[in-house]
C-alpha positions as CSV (number, residue, x, y, z in Angstrom):
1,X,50.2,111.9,75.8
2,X,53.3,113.5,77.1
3,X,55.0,111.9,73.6
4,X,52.7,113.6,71.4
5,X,53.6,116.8,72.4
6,X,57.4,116.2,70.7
7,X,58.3,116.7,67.7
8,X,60.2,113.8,66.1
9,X,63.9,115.6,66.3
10,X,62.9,116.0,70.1
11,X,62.3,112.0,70.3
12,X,65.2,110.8,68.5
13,X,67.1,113.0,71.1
14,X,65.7,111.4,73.5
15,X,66.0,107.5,72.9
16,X,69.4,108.0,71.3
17,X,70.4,110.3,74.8
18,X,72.9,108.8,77.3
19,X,70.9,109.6,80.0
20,X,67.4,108.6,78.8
21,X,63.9,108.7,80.4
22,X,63.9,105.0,81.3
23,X,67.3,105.2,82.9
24,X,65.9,108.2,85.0
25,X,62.9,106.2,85.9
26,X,64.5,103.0,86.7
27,X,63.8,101.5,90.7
28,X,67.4,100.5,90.8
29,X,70.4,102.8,89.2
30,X,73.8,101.4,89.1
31,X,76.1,101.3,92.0
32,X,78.8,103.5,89.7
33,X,76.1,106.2,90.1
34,X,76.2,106.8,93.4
35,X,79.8,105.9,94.1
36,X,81.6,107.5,90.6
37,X,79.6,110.8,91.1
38,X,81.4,114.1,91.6
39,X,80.6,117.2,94.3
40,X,83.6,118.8,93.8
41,X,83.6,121.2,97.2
42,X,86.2,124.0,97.0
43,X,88.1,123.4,100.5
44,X,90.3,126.0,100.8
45,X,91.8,126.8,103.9
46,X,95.0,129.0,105.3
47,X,97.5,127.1,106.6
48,X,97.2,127.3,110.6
49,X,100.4,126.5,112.5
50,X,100.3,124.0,115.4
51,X,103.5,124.1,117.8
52,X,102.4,119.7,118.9
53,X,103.7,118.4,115.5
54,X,106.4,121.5,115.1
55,X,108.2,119.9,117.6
56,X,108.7,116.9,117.0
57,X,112.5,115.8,116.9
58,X,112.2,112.3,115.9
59,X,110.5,114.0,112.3
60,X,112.4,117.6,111.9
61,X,115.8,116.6,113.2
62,X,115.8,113.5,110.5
63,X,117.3,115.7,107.9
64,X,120.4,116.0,109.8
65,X,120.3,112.0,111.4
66,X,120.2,111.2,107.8
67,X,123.6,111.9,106.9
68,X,124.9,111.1,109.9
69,X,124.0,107.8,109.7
70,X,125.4,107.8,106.3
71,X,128.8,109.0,107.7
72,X,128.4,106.5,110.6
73,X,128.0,103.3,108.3
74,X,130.9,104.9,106.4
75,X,133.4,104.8,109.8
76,X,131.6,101.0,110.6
77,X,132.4,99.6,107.1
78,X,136.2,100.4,107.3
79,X,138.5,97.4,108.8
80,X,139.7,99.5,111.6
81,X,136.6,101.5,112.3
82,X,138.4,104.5,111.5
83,X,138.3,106.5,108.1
84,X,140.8,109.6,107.1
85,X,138.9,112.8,106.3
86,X,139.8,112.2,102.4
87,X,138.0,108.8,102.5
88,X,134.7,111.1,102.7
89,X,135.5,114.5,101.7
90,X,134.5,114.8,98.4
91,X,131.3,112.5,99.1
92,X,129.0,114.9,100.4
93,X,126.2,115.1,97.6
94,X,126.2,111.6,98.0
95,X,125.8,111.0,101.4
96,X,123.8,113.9,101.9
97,X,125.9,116.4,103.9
98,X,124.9,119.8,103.4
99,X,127.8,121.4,103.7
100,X,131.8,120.4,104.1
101,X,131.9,117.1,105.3
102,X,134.8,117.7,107.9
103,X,132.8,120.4,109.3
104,X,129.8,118.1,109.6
105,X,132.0,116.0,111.4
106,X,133.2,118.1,114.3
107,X,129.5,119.8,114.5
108,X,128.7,116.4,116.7
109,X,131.7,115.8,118.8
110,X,129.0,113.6,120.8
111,X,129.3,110.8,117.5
112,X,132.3,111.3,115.7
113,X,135.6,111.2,117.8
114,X,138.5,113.1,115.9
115,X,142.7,112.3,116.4
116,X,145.6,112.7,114.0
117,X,146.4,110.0,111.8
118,X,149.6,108.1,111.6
119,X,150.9,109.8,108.5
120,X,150.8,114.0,107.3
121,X,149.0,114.4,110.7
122,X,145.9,114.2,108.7
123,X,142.7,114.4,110.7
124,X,141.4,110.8,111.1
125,X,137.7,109.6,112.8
126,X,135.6,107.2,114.2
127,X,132.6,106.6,116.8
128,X,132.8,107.3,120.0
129,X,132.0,105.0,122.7
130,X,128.2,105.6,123.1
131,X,127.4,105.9,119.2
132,X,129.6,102.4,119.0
133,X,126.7,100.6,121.2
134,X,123.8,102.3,119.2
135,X,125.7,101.1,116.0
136,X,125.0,97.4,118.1
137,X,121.9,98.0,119.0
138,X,120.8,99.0,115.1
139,X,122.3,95.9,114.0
140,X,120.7,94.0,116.5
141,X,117.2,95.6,115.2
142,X,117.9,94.9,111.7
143,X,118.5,91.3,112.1
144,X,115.2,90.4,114.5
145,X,113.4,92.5,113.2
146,X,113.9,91.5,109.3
147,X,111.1,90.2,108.3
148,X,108.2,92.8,109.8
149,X,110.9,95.4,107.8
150,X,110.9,93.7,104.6
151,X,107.1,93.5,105.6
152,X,106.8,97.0,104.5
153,X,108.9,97.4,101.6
154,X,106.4,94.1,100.2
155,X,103.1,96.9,100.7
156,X,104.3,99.5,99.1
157,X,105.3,97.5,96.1
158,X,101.6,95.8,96.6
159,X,100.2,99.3,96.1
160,X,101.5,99.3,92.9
161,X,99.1,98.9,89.4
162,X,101.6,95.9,88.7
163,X,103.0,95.0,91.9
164,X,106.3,96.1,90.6
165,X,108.7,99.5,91.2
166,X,111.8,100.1,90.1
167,X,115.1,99.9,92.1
168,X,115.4,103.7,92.0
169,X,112.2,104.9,93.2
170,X,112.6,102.3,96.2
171,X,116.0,104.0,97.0
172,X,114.4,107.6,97.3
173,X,112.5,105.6,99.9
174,X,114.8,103.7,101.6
175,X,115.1,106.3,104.4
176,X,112.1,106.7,105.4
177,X,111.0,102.5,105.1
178,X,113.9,101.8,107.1
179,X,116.1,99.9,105.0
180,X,119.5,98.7,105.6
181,X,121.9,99.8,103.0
182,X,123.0,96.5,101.9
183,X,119.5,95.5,101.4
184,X,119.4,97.5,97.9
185,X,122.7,96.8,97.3
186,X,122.2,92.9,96.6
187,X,118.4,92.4,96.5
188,X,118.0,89.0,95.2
189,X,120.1,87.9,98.5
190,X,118.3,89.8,101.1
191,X,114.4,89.2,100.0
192,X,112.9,86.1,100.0
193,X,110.8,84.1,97.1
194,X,108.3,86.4,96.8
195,X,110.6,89.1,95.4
196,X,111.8,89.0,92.1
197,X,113.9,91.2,89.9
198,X,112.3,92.6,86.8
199,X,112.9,94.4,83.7
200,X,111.1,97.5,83.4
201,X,110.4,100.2,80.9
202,X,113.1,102.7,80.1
203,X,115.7,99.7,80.7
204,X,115.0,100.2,84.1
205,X,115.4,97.2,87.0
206,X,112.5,96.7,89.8
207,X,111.8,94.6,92.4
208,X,108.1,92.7,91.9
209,X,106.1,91.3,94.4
210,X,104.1,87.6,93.3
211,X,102.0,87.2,96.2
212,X,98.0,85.8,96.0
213,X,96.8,86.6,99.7
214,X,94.8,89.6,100.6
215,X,96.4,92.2,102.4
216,X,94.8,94.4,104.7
217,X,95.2,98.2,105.4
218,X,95.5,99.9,108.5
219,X,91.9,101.3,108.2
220,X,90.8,97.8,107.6
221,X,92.7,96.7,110.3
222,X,91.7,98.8,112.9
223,X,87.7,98.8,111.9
224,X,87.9,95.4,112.0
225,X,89.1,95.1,115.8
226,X,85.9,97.4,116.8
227,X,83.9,95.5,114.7
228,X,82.6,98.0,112.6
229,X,83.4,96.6,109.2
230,X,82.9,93.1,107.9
231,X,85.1,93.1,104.7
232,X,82.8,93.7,101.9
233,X,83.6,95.5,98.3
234,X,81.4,98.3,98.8
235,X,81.0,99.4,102.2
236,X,82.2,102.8,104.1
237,X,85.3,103.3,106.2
238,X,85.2,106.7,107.9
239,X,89.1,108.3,108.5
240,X,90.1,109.2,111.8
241,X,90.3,112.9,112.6
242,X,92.0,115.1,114.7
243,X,91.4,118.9,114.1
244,X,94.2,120.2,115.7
245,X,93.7,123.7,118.0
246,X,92.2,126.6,116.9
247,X,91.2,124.9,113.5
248,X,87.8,125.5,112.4
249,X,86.3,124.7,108.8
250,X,83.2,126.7,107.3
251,X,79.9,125.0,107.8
252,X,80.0,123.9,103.6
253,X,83.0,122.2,104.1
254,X,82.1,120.2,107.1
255,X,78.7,119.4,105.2
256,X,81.0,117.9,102.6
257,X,83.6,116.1,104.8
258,X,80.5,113.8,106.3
259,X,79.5,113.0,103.3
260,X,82.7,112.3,102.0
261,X,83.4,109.8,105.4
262,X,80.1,108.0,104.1
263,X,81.3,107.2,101.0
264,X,82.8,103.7,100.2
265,X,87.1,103.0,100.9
266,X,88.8,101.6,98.2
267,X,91.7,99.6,99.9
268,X,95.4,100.7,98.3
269,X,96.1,97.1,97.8
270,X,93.1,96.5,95.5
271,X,92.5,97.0,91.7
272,X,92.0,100.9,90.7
273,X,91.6,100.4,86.9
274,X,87.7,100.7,86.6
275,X,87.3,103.8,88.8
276,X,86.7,107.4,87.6
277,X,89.7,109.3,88.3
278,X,87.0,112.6,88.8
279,X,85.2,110.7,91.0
280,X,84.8,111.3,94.9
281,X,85.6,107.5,95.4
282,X,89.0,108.4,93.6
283,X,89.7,111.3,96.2
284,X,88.7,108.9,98.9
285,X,91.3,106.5,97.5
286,X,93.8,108.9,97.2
287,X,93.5,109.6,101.2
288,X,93.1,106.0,102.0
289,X,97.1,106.1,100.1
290,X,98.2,108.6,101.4
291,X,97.5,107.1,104.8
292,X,98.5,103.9,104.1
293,X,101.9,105.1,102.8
294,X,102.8,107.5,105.8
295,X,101.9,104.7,108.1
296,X,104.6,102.6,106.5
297,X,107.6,105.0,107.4
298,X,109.4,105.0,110.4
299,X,108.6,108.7,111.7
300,X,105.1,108.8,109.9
301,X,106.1,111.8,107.7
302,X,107.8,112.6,105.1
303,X,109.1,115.5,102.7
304,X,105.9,116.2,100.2
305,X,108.2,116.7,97.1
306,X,109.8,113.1,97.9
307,X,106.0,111.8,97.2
308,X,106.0,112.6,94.1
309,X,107.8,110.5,92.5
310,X,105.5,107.5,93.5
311,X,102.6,109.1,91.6
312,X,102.8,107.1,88.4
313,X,103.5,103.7,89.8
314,X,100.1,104.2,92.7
315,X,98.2,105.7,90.3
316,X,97.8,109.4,92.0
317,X,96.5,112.0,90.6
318,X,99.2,115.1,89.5
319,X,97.7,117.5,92.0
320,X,98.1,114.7,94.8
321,X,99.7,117.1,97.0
322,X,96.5,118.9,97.2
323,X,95.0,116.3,99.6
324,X,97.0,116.8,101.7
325,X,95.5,120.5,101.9
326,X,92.4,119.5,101.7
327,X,92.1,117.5,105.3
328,X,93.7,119.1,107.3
329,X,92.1,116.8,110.2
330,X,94.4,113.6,108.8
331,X,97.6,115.6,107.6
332,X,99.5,117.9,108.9
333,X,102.0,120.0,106.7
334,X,104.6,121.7,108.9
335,X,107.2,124.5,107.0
336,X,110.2,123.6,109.3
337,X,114.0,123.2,107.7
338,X,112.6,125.2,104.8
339,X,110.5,122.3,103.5
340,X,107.1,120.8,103.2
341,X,106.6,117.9,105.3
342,X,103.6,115.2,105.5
343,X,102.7,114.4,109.0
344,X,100.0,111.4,109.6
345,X,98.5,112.9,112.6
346,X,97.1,109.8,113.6
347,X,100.1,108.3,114.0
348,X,100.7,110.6,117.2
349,X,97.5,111.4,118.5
350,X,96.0,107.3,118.7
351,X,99.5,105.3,119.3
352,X,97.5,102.3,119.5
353,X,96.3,102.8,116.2
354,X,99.4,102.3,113.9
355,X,102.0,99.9,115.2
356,X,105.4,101.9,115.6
357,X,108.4,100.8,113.2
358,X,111.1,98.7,115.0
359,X,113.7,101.3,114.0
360,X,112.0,104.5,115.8
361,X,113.4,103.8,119.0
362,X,116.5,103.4,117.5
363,X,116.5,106.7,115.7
364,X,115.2,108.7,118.8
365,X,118.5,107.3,120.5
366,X,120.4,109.2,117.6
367,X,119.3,112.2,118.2
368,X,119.2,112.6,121.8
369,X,123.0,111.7,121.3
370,X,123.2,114.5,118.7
371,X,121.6,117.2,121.3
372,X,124.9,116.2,123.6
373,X,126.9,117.9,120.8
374,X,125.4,121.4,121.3
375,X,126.6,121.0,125.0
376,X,130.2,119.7,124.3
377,X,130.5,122.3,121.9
378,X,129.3,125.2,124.5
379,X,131.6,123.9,127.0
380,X,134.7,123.8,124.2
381,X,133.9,127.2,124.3
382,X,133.7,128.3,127.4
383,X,137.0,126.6,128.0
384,X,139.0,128.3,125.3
385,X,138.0,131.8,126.4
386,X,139.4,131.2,129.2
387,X,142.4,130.2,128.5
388,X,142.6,133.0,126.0
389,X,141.9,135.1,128.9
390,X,144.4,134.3,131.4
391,X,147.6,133.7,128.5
392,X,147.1,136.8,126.7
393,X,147.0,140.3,127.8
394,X,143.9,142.5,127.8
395,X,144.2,144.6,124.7
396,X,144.3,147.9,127.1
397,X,147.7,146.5,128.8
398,X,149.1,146.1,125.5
399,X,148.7,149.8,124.1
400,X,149.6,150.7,127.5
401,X,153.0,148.7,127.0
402,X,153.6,150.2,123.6
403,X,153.4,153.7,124.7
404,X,155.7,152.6,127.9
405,X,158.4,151.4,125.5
406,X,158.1,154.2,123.0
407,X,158.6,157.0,126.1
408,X,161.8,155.2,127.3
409,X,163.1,154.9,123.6
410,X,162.6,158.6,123.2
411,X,163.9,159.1,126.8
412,X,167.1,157.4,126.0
413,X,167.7,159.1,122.6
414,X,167.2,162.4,124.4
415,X,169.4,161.6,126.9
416,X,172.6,160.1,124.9
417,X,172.3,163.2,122.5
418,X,172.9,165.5,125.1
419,X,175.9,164.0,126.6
420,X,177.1,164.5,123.6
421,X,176.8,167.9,123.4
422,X,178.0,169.1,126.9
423,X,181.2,166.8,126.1
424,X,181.2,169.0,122.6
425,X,180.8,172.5,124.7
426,X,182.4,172.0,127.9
427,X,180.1,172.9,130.4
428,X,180.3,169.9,131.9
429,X,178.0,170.4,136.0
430,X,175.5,172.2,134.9
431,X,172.0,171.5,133.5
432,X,170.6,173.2,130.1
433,X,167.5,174.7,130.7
C-alpha cells in the first residue's frame, strides 16, 4: 500500500499538513479556494496617450474653475456683491489660487468685473452680468437637486469599513461630489436623520451614516436592467471596457483579463473583512471601488494623489494607484496640468450607463464663460496697441527729432559767436571763409 512505503516522519507530515491528502481528494473544495486564490499576472504596460479624454474641458480646465468658484462665492457672500481686492488678497492658499489673487482676477474679465472703490481708489470687484445668472442657476441646482446630491456623499460614507469618515477627508472631496460650501460648514443642519456626527480617532469629528437597506452599485445597477445578474453573493459581474486606439495588450495579459472578468464582484457597499487582501477577488474589489467612486464625482475623474487619502477608511490596498495601471480598458490616466488624473472611461464612452451629476451642466457653463476671457483679453490688446500707435511717435521720428534740435542748437551757437567776433574786428560786410 501506497502508506507502507512512508516512513513514519513522512506520515506525521502528512496528517498534521495544511493541505492534506484528503483535502486534495475531496469532491467539493471550499468556495474560498477558488475565489481567495492568487495568479498574480505582471501587466505592465507603457503609458499610450489618447487625444478623446485629453481634451476634455469639463475634466482639465477644473483646476482653474475650482478657484474661481471659490472667488465667485466670495463676491456672492458679501452684502453688496462686491468685495475690495484686500478682502481676498492674502487668501489664495486657501481658496486655491495659484498665483496673486488680483491677477487671477483680471485673467477672466468675462467673470469678474473690476471698478475703483469709493475710498484710496482701491480696486474693487464683482460678477458680471452673465456669471450673476449662472450664480442663479447653481443655486437653483443645489436646492432641487438636494437630495440625489446628498445621495452621493451617503455612498461614499457607505463604502466605508464603519460607515463613518471624518469631516476632513469629506472636505478634500467636496469638489469633486459637488457640495455646497455651507453644507460642511453646519452638517447636522443640512443632512437629514440618517447622518450623524461622530467622534473619531485622533480627536477627529466624522459624519456616519445609520442606514439598514441595501444599496446597489452602478455595475449592479446596470447588469440588472439587461438581466444578466440576479443578485446573488457569489456570482460574476464582468467590467465594461473600452480599449482606447492604438492600445493592444500581449496575448498573457488578455488570457488573464477574461479570467479575471469571470471572477465574482464584491459590491463596495458590502462587508470586506473576511477576504484575502492577496487574493484576485480583492483586486476585483478594488476595481469595482475605484469605479464606484469615480462614478460618484461630477466630471468622473479626479487627481490620483487626492485618492489616496480614502485608502484607509475603503480598505485599499497601498499600491491602489497601480489599478489604475493595470486596466487600462476602465481608466484612463491623462498627464495634463502637470498632474495625474483618473478618468472613468465609461463614463464618456456609454452615457447611458452612469447617470450625469446635476451639477455638470452647470460647470460646463463656467467654463465656456471662462474661454470668453481669452477673447476680451486679445481684443484689450489689440485696442491698446493701437492707440499706442497713433499717440506716440515711431521711435525712428524721435531720433530723427533729436538730431534736428541738436543741429539748430549748434547752428545757433555758431552763429551768435561769430557776430561777436566781426563786431570785435570790424569787418563788418564780408563773410569769413
Amino acid at each position: 500500500m501506497f502508506f507502507n512505503r512512508l516512513s513514519p516522519r513522512n506520515l506525521k507530515h502528512l496528517f498534521s499538513s495544511h493541505s492534506s491528502i484528503f483535502t486534495l481528494i475531496s469532491k467539493t473544495p471550499p468556495a474560498y479556494t477558488f475565489t481567495q486564490n492568487r495568479n498574480y499576472v505582471d501587466v505592465y504596460m507603457k503609458w499610450k496617450k489618447d487625444s478623446y479624454y485629453d481634451s476634455i474641458d469639463s475634466i482639465h480646465k477644473s483646476i482653474q474653475l475650482k478657484p474661481l468658484i471659490a472667488l465667485k462665492n466670495c463676491i456672492t457672500a458679501a452684502p453688496d456683491g462686491c468685495i475690495p481686492i484686500s478682502a481676498v488678497s492674502k487668501r489664495d492658499k486657501e481658496l486655491g489660487v495659484p498665483f496673486k489673487v488680483a491677477r487671477f482676477l483680471r485673467q477672466y474679465p468675462s467673470v469678474f468685473e473690476e471698478f475703483t472703490g469709493p475710498q484710496y481708489n482701491l480696486p474693487w470687484f464683482r460678477l458680471t452680468p452673465e456669471a450673476v445668472e449662472l450664480d442663479r442657476e447653481e443655486c437653483e441646482v443645489y436646492r432641487d437637486c438636494r437630495g440625489e446630491i446628498v445621495e452621493r456623499l451617503k455612498k461614499l460614507v457607505l463604502m466605508s469599513g464603519e460607515k463613518r469618515l471624518p469631516l476632513k477627508i469629506i472636505q478634500g472631496m467636496q469638489w469633486y461630489l459637488g457640495l455646497p460650501d455651507e453644507f460642511l460648514q453646519n452638517p447636522e443642519a443640512n443632512f437629514d436623520g440618517c447622518f450623524r456626527i461622530v467622534e473619531m480617532e485622533d480627536g477627529l469629528k466624522g459624519l456616519a451614516v445609520e442606514s439598514e437597506e441595501r444599496v446597489l452599485s452602478v455595475m449592479e445597477r446596470n447588469v440588472m436592467k439587461r438581466g444578466e445578474y440576479g443578485g446573488e453573493a457569489m456570482e460574476g459581474i464582468a467590467f465594461p471596457l473600452f480599449p482606447s486606439k492604438g492600445l493592444r495588450l500581449k496575448h498573457k495579459i488578455l488570457n488573464w483579463l477574461d479570467q479575471f472578468q469571470r471572477l465574482t464582484y464584491v459590491s463596495p457597499y458590502k462587508d470586506y473583512s473576511g477576504l484575502n487582501h492577496d487574493s484576485d477577488v480583492a483586486e476585483k474589489r478594488l476595481v469595482g471601488v475605484l469605479h464606484e467612486l469615480l462614478s460618484l464625482f461630477v466630471e468622473h475623474a479626479a487627481e490620483r494623489k487626492k485618492l489616496l487619502c480614502l485608502r484607509k477608511y475603503l480598505g485599499l490596498p497601498q499600491k491602489v494607484h497601480k489599478a489604475f495601471e493595470r486596466h487600462p480598458y476602465m481608466f484612463y490616466l491623462s498627464l495634463r496640468n502637470k498632474t495625474c488624473t483618473a478618468i472613468l472611461k465609461e463614463a464618456y464612452c456609454d452615457k447611458s450607463a452612469i447617470e450625469a451629476h446635476p451639477l455638470s451642466a452647470v460647470r460646463k457653463k463656467y467654463i465656456n464663460l471662462m474661454k470668453q476671457s481669452e477673447v476680451i483679453l486679445k481684443n484689450r490688446r489689440v485696442n491698446n496697441s493701437v492707440v499706442d500707435h497713433r499717440n506716440v511717435l515711431p521711435k525712428l521720428d524721435l531720433d530723427y527729432v533729436e538730431e534736428d534740435i541738436s543741429l539748430m542748437a549748434e547752428v545757433t551757437w555758431t552763429k551768435t559767436k561769430n557776430n561777436a567776433l566781426f563786431k570785435g574786428s570790424g569787418l563788418h560786410g564780408y563773410a569769413l571763409c
